[in-house]
C-alpha positions as CSV (number, residue, x, y, z in Angstrom):
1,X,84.3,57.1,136.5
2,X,86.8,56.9,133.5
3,X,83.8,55.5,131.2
4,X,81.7,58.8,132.2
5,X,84.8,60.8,131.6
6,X,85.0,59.3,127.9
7,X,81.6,59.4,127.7
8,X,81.6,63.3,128.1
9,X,84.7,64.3,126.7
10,X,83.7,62.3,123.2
11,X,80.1,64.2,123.2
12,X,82.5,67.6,123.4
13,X,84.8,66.5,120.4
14,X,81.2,65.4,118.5
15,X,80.0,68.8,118.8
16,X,83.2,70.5,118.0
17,X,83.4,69.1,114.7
18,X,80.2,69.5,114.0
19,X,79.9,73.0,114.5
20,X,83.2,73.7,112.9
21,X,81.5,72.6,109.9
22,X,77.8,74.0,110.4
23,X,76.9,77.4,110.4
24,X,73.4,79.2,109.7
25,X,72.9,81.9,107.1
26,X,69.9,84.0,106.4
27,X,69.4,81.4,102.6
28,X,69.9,78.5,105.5
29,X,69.4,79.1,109.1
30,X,70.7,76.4,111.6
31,X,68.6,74.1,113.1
32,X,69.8,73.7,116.8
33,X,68.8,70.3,118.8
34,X,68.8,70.3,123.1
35,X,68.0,66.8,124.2
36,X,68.1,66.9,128.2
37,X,67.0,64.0,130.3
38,X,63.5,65.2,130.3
39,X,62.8,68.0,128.0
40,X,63.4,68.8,124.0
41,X,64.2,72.3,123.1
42,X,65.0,73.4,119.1
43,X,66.2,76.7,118.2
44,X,66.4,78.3,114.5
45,X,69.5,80.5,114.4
46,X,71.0,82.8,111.9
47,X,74.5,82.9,112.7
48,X,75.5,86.2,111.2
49,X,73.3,88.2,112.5
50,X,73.5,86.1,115.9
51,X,69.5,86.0,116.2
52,X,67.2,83.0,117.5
53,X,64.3,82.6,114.6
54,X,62.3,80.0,115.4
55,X,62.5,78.6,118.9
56,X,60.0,75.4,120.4
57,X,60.6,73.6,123.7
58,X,58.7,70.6,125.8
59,X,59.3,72.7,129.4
60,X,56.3,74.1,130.7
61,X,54.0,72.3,128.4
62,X,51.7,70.0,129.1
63,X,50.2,69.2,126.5
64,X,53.4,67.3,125.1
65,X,52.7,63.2,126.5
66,X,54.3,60.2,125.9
67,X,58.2,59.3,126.0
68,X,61.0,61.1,124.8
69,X,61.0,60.1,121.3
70,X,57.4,61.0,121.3
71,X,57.9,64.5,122.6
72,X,60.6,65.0,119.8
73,X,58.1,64.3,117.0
74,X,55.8,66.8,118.4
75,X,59.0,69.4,118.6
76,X,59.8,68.6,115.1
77,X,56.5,69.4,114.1
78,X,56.0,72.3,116.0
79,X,58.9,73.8,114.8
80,X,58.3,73.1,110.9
81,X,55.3,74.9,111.5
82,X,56.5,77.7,112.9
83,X,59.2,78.3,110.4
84,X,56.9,77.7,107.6
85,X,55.1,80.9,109.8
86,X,58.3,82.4,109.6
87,X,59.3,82.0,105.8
88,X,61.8,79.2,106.5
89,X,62.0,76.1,104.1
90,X,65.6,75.0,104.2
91,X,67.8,74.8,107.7
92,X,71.3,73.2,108.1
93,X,70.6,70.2,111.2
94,X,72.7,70.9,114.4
95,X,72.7,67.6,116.5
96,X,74.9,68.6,119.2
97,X,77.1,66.0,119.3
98,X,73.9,63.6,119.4
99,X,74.3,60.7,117.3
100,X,71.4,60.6,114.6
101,X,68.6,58.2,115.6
102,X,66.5,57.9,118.0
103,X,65.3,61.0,119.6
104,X,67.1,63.5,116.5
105,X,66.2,61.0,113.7
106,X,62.1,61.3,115.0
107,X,62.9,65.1,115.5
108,X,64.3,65.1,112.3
109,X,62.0,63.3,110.2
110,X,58.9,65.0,111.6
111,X,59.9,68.0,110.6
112,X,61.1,67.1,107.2
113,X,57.3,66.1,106.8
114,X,55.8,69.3,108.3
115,X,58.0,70.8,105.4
116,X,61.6,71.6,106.4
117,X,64.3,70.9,103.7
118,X,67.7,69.9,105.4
């Protein structure tokens, strides 16, 4: 149980000092990433305004196939295009604590190549 403990509290401290340091303007909107056990969800925020721009999720679709790093290539590409719809070239990356590889790396890199600047 201690290991699961650790486990949790050190994702927490992660994401803490992440988001002391990352914020989203309107120049740079922040780039949030949700990785649950079966679903990908990405929001595009603009902190100062407290507004969600851009917002693309794996629940309720079918369409997105394949495993989990999979499904967070098609988010990352989903959501370049849709904030290239919205005007949005450059984003700050929020990983939530998530170490980056895997699952954020794909995310990331997919939509660095459907046109997002980090």
């Amino acid at each position: 149980m201690n290991r699961l403990v650790n486990k949790v509290q050190n994702l927490a401290r992660r994401k803490k000092r992440i988001r002391a340091t990352v914020k989203g303007t309107d120049s740079r909107p922040r780039m949030s990433v949700f990785i649950s056990n079966a679903h990908i969800t990405v929001q595009i925020i603009n902190d100062e305004t407290s507004k969600t721009l851009v917002y693309v999720t794996t629940v309720g679709d079918k369409t997105s196939k394949g495993n989990m790093t999979e499904k967070a290539a098609l988010v990352g590409t989903a959501v370049a295009k849709k904030a290239k719809a919205a005007k949005i070239t450059n984003v700050v990356l929020d990983r939530n604590g998530k170490l980056y590889h895997g699952r954020i790396k794909a995310l990331a890199d997919a939509a660095r190549a459907g046109g997002l600047e980090f």
